[in-house]
MARZA-912145 format. One line per field, with one value per residue: residue number from 0; x, y, z of N, C-alpha, C in turn. Coordinates in nm, 3 decimals, always signed. Example, Ala and Ser with C-alpha at 12.3 -4.5 7.8 and 13.67 -1.06 7.14 Angstrom:
k: [0_1];
n_x: [+1.319_+1.285];
n_y: [-0.569_-0.225];
n_z: [+0.780_+0.708];
ca_x: [+1.230_+1.367];
ca_y: [-0.450_-0.106];
ca_z: [+0.780_+0.714];
c_x: [+1.320_+1.290];
c_y: [-0.330_+0.003];
c_z: [+0.780_+0.787];
END
This chain:
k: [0_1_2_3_4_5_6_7_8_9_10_11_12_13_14_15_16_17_18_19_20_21_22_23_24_25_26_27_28_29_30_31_32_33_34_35_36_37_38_39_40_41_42_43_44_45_46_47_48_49_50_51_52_53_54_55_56_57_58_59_60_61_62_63_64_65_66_67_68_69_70_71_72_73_74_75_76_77_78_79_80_81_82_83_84_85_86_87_88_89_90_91_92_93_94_95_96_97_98_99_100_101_102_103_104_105_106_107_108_109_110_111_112_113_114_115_116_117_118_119_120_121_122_123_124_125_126_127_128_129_130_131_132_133_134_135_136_137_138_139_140_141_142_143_144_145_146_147_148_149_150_151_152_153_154_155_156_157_158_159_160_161_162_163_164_165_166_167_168_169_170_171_172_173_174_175_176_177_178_179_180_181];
n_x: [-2.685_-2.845_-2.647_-2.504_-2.615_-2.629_-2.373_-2.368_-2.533_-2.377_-2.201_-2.286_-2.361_-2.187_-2.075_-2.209_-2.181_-1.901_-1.898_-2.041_-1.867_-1.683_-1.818_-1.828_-1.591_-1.507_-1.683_-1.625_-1.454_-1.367_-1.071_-0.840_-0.799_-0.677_-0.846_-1.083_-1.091_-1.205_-1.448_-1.456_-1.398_-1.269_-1.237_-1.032_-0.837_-1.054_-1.241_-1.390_-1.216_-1.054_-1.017_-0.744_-0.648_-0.489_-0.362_-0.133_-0.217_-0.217_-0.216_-0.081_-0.090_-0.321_-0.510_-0.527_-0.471_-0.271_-0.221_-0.096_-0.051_-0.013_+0.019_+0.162_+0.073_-0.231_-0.287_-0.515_-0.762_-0.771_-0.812_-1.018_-1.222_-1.216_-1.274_-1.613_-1.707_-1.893_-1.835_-1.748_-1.527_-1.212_-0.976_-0.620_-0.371_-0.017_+0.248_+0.256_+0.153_-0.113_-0.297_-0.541_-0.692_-0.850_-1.187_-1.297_-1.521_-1.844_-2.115_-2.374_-2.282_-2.190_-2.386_-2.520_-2.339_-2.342_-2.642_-2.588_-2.423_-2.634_-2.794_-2.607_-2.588_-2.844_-2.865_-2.692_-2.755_-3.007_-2.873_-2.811_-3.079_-3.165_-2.986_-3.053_-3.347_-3.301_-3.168_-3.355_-3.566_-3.457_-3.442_-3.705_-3.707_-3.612_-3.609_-3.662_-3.684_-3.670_-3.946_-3.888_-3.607_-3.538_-3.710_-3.526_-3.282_-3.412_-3.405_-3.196_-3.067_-3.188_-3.064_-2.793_-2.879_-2.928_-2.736_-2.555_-2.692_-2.644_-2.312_-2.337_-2.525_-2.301_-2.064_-2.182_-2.260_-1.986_-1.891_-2.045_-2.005_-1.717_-1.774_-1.869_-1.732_-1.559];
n_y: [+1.949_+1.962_+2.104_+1.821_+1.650_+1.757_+1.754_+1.435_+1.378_+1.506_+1.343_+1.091_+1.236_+1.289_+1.027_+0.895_+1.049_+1.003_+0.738_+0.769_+0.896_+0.681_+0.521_+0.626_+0.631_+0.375_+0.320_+0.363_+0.597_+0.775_+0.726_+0.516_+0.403_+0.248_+0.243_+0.146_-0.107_-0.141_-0.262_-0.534_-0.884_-1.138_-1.497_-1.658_-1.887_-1.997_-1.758_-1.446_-1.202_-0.844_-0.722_-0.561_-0.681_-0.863_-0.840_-0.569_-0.329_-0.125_+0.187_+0.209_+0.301_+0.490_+0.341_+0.081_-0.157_-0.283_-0.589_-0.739_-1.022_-1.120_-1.361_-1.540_-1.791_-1.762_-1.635_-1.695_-1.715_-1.456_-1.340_-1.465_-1.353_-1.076_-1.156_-1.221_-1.016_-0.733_-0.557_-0.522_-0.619_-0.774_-0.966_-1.080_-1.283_-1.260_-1.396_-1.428_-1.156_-0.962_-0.831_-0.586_-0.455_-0.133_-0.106_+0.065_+0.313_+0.331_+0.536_+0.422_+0.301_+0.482_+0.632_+0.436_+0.424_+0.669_+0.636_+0.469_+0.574_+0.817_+0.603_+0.530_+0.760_+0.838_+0.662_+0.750_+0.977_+0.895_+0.791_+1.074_+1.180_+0.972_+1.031_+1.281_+1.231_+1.090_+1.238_+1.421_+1.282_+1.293_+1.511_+1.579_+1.419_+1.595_+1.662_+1.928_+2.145_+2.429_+2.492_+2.677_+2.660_+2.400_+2.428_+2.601_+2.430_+2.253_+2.379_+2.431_+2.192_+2.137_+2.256_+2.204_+1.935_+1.985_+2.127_+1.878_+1.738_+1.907_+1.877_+1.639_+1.619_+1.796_+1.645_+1.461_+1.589_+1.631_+1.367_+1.311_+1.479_+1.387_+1.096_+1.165_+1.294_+1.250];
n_z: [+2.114_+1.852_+1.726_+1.697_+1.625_+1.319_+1.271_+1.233_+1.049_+0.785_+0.780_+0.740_+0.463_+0.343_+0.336_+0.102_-0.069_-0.143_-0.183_-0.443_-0.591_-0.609_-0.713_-0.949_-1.073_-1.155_-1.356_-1.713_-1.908_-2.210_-2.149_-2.028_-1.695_-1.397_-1.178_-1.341_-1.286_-1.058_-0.959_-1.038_-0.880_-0.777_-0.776_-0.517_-0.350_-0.225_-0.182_-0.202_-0.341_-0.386_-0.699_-0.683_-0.460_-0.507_-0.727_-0.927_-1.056_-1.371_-1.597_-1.822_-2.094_-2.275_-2.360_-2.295_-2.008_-1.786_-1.602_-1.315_-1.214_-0.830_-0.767_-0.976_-1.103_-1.103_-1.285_-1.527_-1.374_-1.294_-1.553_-1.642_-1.446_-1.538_-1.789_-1.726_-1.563_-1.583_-1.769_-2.056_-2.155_-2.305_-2.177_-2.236_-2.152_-2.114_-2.065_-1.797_-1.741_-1.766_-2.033_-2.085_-2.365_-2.428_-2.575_-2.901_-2.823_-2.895_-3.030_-2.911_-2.699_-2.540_-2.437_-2.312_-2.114_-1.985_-1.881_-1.705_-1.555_-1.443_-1.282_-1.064_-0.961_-0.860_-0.671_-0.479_-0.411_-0.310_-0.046_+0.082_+0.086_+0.303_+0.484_+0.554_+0.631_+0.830_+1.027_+1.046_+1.193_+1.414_+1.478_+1.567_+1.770_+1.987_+2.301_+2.545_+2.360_+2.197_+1.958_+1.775_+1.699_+1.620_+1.357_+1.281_+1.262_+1.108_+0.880_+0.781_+0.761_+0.536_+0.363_+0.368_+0.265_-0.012_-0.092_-0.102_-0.260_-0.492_-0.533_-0.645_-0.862_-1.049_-1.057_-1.200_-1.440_-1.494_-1.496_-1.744_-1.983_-1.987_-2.029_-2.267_-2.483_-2.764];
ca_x: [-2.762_-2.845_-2.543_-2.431_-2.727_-2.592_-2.272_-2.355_-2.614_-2.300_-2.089_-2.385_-2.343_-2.013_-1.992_-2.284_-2.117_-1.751_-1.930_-2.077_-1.768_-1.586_-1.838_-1.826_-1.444_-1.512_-1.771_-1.534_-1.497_-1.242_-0.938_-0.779_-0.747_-0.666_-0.974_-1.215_-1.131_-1.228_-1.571_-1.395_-1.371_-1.155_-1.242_-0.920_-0.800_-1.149_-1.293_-1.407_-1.125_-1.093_-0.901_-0.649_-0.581_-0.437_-0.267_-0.154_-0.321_-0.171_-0.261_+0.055_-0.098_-0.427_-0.646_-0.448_-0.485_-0.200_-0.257_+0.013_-0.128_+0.070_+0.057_+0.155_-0.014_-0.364_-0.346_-0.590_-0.813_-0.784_-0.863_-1.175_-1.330_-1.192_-1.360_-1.704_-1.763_-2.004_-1.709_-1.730_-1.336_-1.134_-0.789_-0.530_-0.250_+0.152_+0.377_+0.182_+0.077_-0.248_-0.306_-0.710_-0.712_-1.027_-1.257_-1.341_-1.578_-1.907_-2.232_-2.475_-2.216_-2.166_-2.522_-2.557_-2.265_-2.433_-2.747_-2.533_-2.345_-2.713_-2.808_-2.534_-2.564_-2.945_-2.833_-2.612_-2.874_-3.064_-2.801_-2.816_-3.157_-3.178_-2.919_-3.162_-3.443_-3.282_-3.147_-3.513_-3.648_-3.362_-3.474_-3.830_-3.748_-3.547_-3.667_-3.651_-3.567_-3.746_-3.969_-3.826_-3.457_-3.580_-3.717_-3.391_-3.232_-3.414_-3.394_-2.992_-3.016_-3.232_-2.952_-2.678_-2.912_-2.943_-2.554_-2.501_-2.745_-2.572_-2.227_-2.343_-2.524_-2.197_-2.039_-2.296_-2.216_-1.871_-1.867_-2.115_-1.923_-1.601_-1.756_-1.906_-1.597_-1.505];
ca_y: [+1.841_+2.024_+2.033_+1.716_+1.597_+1.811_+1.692_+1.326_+1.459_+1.585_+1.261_+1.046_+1.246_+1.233_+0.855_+0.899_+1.120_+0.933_+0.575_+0.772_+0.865_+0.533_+0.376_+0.661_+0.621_+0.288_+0.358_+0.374_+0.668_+0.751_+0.617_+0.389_+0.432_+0.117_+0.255_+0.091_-0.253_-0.181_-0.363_-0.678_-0.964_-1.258_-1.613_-1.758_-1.978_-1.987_-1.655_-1.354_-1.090_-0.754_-0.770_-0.454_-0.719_-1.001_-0.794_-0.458_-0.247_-0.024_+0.198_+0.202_+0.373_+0.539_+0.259_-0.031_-0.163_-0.387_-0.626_-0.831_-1.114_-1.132_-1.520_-1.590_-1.914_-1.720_-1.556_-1.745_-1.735_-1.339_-1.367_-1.527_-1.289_-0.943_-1.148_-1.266_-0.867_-0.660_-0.424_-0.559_-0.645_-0.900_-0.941_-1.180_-1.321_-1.300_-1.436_-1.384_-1.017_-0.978_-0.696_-0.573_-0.325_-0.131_-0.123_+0.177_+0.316_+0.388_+0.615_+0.341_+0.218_+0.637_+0.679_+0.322_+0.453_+0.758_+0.595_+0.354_+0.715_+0.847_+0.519_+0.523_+0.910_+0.804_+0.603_+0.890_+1.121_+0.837_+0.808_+1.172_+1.155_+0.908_+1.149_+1.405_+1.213_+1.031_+1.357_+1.516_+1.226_+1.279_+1.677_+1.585_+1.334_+1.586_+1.708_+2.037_+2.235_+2.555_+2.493_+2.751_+2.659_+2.306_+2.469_+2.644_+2.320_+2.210_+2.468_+2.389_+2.083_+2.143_+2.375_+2.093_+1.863_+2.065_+2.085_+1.740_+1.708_+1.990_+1.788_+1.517_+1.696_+1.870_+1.505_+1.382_+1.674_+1.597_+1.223_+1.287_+1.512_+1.290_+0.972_+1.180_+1.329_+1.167];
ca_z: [+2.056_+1.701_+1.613_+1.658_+1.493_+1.183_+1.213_+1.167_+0.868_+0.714_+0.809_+0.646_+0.376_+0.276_+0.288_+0.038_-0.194_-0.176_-0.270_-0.544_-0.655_-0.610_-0.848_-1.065_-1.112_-1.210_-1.484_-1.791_-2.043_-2.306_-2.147_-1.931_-1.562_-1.286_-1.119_-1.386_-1.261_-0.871_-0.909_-1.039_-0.773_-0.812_-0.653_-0.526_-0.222_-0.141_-0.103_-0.329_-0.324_-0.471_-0.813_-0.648_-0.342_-0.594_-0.870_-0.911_-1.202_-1.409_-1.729_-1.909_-2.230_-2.288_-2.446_-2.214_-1.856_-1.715_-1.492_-1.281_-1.041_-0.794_-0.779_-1.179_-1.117_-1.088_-1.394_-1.583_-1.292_-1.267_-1.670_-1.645_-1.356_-1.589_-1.857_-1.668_-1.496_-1.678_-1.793_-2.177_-2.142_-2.301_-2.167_-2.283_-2.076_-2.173_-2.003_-1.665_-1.707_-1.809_-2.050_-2.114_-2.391_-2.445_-2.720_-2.892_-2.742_-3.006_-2.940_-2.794_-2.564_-2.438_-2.390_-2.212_-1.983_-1.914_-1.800_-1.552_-1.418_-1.367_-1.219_-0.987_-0.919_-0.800_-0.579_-0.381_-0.369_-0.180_+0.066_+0.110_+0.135_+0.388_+0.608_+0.593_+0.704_+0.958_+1.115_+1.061_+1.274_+1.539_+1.549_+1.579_+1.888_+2.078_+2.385_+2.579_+2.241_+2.145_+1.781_+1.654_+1.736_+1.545_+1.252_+1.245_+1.262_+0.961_+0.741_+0.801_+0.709_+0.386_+0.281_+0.382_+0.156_-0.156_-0.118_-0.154_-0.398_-0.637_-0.560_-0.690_-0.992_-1.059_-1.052_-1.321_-1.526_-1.503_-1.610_-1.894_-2.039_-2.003_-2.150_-2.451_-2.548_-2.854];
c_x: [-2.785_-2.728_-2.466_-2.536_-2.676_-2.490_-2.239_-2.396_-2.504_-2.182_-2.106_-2.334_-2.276_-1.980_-2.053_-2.242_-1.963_-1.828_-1.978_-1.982_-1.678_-1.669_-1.872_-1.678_-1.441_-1.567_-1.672_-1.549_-1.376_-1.131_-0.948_-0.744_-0.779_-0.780_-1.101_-1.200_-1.183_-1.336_-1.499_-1.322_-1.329_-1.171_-1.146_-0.909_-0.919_-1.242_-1.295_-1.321_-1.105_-0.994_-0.765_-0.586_-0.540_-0.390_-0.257_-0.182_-0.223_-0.213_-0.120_+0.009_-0.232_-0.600_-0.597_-0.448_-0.378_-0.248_-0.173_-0.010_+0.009_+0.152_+0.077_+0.060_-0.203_-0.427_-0.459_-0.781_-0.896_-0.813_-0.971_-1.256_-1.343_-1.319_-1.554_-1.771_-1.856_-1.936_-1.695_-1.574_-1.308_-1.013_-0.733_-0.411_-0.124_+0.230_+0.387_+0.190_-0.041_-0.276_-0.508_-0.728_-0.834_-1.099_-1.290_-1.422_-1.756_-2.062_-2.293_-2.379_-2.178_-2.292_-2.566_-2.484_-2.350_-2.531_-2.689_-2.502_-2.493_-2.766_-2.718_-2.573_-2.719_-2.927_-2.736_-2.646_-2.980_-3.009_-2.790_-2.939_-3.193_-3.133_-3.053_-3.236_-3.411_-3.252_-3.273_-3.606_-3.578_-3.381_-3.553_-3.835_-3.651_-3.641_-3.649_-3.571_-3.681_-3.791_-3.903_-3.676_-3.457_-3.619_-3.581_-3.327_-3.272_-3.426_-3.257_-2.974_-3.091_-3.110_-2.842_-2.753_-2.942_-2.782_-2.492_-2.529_-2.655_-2.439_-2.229_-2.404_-2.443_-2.078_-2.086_-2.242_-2.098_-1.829_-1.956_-2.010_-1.760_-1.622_-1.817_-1.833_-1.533_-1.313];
c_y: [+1.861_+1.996_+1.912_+1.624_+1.603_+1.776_+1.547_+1.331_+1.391_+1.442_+1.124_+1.030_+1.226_+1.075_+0.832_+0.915_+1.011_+0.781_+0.634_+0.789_+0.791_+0.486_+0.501_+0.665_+0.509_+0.265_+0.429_+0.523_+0.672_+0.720_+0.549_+0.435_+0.278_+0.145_+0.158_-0.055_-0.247_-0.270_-0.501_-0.782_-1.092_-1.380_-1.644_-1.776_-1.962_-1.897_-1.589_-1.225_-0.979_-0.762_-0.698_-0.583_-0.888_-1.014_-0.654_-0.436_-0.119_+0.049_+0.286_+0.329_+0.427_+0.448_+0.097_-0.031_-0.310_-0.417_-0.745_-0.866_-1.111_-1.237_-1.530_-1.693_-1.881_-1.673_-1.590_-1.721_-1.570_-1.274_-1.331_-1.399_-1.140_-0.968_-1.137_-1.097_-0.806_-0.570_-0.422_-0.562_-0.745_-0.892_-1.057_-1.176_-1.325_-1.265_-1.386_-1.225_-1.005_-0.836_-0.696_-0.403_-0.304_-0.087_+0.044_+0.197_+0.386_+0.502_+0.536_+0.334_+0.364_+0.639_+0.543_+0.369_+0.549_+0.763_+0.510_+0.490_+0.767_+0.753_+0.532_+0.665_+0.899_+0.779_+0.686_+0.961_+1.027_+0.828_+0.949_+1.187_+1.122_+0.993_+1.207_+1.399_+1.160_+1.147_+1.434_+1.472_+1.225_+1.412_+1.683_+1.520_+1.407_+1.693_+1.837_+2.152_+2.282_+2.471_+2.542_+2.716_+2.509_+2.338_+2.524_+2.530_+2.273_+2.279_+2.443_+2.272_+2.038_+2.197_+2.275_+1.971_+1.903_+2.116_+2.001_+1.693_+1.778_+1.955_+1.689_+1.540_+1.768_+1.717_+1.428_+1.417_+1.671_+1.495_+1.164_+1.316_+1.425_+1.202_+1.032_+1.239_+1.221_+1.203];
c_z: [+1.906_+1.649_+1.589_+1.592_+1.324_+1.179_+1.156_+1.071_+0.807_+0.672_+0.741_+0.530_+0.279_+0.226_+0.150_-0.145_-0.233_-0.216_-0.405_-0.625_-0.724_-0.754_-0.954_-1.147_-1.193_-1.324_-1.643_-1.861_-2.091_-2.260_-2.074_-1.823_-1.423_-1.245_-1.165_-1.339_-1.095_-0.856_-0.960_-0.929_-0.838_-0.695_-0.650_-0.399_-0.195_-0.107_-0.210_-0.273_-0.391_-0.561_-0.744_-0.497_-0.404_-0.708_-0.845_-1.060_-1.247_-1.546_-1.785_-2.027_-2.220_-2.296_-2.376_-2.087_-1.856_-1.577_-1.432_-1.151_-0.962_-0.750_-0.936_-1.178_-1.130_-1.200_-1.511_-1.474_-1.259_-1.418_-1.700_-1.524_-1.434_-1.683_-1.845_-1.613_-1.583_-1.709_-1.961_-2.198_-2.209_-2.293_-2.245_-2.169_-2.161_-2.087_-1.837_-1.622_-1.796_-1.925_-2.101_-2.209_-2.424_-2.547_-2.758_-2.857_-2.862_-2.949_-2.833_-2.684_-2.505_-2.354_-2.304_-2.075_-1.898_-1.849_-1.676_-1.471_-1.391_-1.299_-1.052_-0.885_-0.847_-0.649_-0.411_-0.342_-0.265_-0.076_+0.109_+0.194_+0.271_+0.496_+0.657_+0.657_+0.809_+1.057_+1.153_+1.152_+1.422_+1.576_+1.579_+1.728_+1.976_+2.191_+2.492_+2.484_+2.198_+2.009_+1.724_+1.613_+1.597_+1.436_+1.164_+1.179_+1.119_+0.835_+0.702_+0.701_+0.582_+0.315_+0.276_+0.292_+0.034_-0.211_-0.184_-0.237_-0.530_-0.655_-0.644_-0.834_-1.103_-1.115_-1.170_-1.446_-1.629_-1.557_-1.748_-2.006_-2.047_-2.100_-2.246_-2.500_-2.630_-2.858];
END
């Protein structure tokens, strides 16, 4: 029973940490990587789609993001949503590939990033969080299990949350230093 308690914890966790990732991939710094367009959604035929499932992405050059709808006819369409995102982007269209190069990049706009990557990185540590306590309320409701065996249990899973936390601190670390690298 414990441990499969701790293994969902752990299973929690992870999804926790990998979304934090995802949207820290996306969070720009000095170059160009397809990744930064994943939050960009694209209305077409009807429906909000992810930009990656209606063009493919590419970063050709350092300071450049290609982008090639895979309907040509959309490209205006897939334009307007690069432009409209909160990404500070402006692409241009030629000759139905889209290109979006990116601006230099100046202090304020490092130190704005940096507050979105600890924003984000918040947000991961709550999903961690949450594990923790949900597992802490699933060790508290189990029944014919020694205290002590339960204390055990949560000392475990303090140690498996101070883990995830220093992942994700480690993570922070990591994309500060990136976007303040001039």
């Amino acid at each position: 029973m414990i441990p499969q308690i701790l293994k969902d914890c752990r299973t929690s966790m992870d999804k926790g940490l990998d979304a934090a990732k995802r949207e820290f991939a996306s969070v720009r710094s000095g170059k160009a990587s397809p990744n930064m367009l994943d939050t960009v959604r694209v209305e077409m035929y009807g429906q909000h789609m992810m930009l990656n499932q209606v063009a493919s992405i590419a970063a050709p050059e350092p300071r450049t993001i290609l982008v090639t709808p895979f309907d040509k006819s959309q490209a205006k369409v897939i334009e307007k949503a690069i432009r409209d995102s909160d990404l500070g982007l402006e692409p241009s269209s030629q000759g139905g590939v889209i290109r979006v190069p990116l601006p230099q990049m100046n202090e304020q706009r490092r130190k704005d990033l940096v507050k979105i990557v600890h924003k984000l990185a918040e947000e991961g540590k709550i999903a961690v969080r949450h594990a923790r306590t949900h597992a802490r309320d699933s060790l508290k409701k189990l029944n014919g299990v020694s205290e002590d065996d339960v204390k055990h249990a949560e000392k475990d899973l303090q140690k498996v949350h101070d883990d995830y936390i220093g992942k994700i601190d480690a993570m922070i670390k990591a994309k500060e230093a990136e976007i303040m690298e001039v």
